[in-house]
C-alpha positions in Angstrom: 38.0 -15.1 -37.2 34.5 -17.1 -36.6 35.4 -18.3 -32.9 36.1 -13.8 -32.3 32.1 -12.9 -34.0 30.6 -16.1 -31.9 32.6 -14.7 -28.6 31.9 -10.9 -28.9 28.6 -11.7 -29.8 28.0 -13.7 -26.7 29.7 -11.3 -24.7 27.6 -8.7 -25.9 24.4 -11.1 -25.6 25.8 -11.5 -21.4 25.9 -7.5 -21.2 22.8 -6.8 -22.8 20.7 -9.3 -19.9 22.8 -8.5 -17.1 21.7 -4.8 -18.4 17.9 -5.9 -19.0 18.0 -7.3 -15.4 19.5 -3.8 -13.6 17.3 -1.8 -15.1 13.9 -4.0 -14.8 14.9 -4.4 -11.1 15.4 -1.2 -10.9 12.0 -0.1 -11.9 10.0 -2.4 -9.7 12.2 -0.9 -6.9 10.3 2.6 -7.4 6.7 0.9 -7.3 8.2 -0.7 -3.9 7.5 1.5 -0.8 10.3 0.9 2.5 7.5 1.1 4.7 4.7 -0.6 2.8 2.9 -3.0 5.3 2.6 -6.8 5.0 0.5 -8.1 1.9 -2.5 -9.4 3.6 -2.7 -6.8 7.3 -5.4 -4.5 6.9 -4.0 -1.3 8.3 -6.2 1.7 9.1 -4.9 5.4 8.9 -7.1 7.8 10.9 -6.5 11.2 12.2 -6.6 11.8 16.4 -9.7 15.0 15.9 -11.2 13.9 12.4 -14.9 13.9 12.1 -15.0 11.0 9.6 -12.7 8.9 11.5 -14.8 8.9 14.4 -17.8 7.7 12.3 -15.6 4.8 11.3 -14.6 4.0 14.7 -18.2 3.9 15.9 -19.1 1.9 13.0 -17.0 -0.5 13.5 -18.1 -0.7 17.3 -21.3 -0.7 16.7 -20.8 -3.9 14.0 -18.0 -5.2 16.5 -15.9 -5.7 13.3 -12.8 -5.6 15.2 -13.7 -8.6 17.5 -14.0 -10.6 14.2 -11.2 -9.4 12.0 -7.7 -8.2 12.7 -6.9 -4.1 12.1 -3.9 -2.4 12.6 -4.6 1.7 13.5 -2.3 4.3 12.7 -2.6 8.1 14.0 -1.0 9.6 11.2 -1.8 13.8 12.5 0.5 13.3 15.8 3.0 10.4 14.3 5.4 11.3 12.1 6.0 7.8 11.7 2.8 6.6 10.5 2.3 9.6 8.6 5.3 8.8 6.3 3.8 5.2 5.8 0.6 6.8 4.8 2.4 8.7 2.3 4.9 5.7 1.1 1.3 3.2 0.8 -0.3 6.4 -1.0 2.3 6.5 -3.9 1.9 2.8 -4.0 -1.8 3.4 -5.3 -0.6 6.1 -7.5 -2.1 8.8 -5.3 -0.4 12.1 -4.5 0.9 11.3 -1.0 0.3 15.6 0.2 -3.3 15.4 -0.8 -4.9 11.5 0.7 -7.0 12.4 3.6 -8.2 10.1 6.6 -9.6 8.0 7.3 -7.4 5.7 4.7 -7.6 2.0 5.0 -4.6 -0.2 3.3 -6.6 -4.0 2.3 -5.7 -6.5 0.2 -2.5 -4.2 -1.3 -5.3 -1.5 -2.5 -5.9 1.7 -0.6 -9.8 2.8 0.1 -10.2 6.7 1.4 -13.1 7.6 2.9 -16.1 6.6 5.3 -17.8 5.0 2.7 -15.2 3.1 1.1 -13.6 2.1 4.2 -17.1 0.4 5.4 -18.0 -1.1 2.0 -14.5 -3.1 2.1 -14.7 -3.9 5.7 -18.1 -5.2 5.4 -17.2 -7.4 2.0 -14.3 -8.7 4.0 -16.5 -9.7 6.8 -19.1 -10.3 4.6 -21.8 -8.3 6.8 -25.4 -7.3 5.6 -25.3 -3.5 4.9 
């Protein structure tokens, strides 16, 4: 009668991890985008005819930033392709993936929208005098 508790109870013990282990698994799956890129690329999204992307790309001519780091660019208005990374790296952050704009840069597994933002990391990265 003892040797049937100490079996179902292991048994049940097994289950109950196995379980644990599914679901926990499952949950980090959902936080896990298909196309996120790698963990340390710095990816920039931009739009082909958007005002504020422009002012990034001169920027970063003008500070020939990418002569001095590596950055991936991504039309995301004409590719349907890089527009559904966009959205897939949006819901990473926890940001509604219909309403991020351009220009969006992906650094360090954060996401930065905007002129501003997308300068100030660039810059720290490079560590650059504003």
């Amino acid at each position: 009668m003892d040797k049937k508790i100490v079996w179902t109870t292991v048994i049940i013990s097994l289950v109950m991890v196995i379980l644990g282990y599914i679901v926990i698994d499952s949950l980090s799956k959902k936080k896990r985008p298909v196309n996120l890129p790698p963990k340390n690329s710095l990816v920039l999204y931009y739009g082909l005819t958007c005002p504020h992307c422009k002012e990034v790309e001169e920027w970063m001519k003008k500070n020939k930033i990418e002569e001095k780091i590596k950055i991936e660019k991504k039309e995301v208005w004409y590719n349907q392709e890089n527009a559904a990374e966009l959205q897939e790296v949006a819901k990473f952050c926890d940001l509604d993936p219909n309403s991020v704009g351009v220009p969006f840069l992906w650094a360090d597994k954060k996401c930065y929208i905007g002129t501003p933002d997308v300068e100030k990391v660039l810059t720290e990265k490079l560590k650059m005098k504003k």
